[in-house]
C-alpha positions in Angstrom: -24.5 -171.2 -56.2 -21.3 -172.9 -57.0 -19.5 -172.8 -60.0 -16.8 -175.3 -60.5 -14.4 -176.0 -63.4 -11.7 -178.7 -64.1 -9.3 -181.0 -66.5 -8.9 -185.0 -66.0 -5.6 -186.0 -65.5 -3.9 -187.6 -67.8 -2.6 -190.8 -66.3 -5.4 -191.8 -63.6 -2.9 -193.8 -61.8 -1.2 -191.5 -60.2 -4.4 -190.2 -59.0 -4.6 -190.8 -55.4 -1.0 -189.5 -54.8 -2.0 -186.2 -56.4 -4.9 -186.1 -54.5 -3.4 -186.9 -51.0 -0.8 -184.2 -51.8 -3.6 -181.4 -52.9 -5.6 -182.3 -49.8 -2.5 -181.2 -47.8 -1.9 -178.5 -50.0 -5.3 -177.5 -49.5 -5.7 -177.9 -45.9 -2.4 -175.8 -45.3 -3.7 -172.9 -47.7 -7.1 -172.9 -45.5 -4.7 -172.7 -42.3 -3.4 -169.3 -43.7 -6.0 -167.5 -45.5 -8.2 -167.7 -42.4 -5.3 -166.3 -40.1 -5.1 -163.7 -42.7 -6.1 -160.7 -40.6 -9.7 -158.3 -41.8 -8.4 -157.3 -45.2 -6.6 -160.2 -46.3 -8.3 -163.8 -46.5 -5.9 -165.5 -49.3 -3.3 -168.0 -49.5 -1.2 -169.3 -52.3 1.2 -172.2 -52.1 2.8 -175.3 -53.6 3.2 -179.0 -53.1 5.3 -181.4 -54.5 2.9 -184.0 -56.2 3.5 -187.4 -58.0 5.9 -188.2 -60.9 8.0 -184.4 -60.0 4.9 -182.7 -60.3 4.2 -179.3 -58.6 0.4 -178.4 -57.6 -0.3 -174.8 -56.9 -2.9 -173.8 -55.0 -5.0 -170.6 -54.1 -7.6 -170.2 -51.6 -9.6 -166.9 -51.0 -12.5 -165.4 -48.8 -14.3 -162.3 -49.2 -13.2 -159.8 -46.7 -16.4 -159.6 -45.1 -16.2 -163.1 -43.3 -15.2 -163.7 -40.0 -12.3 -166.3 -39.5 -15.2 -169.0 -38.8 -17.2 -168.3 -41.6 -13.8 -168.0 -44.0 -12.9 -171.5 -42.4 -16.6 -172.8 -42.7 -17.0 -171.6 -46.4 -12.9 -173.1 -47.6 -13.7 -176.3 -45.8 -17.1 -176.5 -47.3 -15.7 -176.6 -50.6 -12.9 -179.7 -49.2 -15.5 -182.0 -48.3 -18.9 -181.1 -50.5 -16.9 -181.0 -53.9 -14.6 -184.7 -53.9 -15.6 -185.9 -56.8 -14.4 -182.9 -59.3 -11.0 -183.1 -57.4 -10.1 -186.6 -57.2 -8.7 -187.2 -60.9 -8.4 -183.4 -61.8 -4.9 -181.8 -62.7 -6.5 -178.6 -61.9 -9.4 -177.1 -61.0 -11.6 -173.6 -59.6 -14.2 -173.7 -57.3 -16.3 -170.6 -56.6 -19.1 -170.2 -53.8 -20.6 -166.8 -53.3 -17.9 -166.0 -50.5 -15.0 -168.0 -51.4 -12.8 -170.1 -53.6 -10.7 -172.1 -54.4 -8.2 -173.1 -57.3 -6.1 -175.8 -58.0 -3.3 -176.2 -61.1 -0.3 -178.6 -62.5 1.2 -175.1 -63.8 1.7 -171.7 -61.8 -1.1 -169.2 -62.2 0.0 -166.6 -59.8 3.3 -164.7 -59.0 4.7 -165.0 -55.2 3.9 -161.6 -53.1 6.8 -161.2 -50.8 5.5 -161.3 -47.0 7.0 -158.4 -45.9 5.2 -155.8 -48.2 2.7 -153.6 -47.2 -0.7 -153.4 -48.5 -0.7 -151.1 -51.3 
C-alpha cells in the first residue's frame, strides 16, 4: 500500500525546473542508498533548484532488501508516482519497503561519513 503526502508549489511556473532538478536529486540519492552496504540503505542530499531554491531529499530501504530490490522499490516510486511530484514543493512517499521524501526546507541534520555505526 502506498501512502503519499504533499504541498503545491506556489508559483507553478517554475515547475518544471524544480522538477528536472528533484529528478536528479532523486536519481543521485537512489545511486547511494542502494550502494549502502547490508545495514544501511539511506541517502540524504541537496540540489540547487529554481529561483535560489534548495530541495532536500531522503531516500530509504528497509534493511532486508537486496541492492535490486532497494533499486527496484526507489525507482518504483520515480516513475509510478509523477503526478504528486510534478508541482509539489515537497512531498513523502512510503511503500511497505521504502521511501522517499522530498522538501523546499531541511528536515534532516548531515551525518558525517566517516562515523561509525552507533
Amino acid at each position: 500500500m502506498t501512502q503519499l503526502e504533499y504541498r503545491k508549489i506556489l508559483n507553478v511556473s517554475i515547475a518544471n525546473q524544480f522538477n528536472e532538478a528533484l529528478r536528479t536529486l532523486l536519481s543521485r540519492l537512489i545511486s547511494q542508498a542502494t550502494s549502502g552496504g547490508i545495514q544501511q540503505k539511506f541517502a540524504t542530499g541537496n540540489e540547487s533548484g529554481p529561483d535560489n531554491q534548495t530541495i532536500y531529499g531522503l531516500m530509504q530501504c528497509t534493511p532486508d532488501l537486496s541492492k535490486q530490490d532497494c533499486s527496484f522499490c526507489l525507482e518504483t516510486i520515480m516513475t509510478d508516482q509523477p503526478s504528486c511530484i510534478g508541482e509539489s514543493e515537497g512531498g513523502r512517499i512510503y511503500l511497505p519497503s521504502c521511501n522517499m521524501q522530498f522538501d523546499i526546507g531541511p528536515f534532516f541534520s548531515q551525518i558525517p561519513a566517516d562515523l561509525p555505526p552507533g
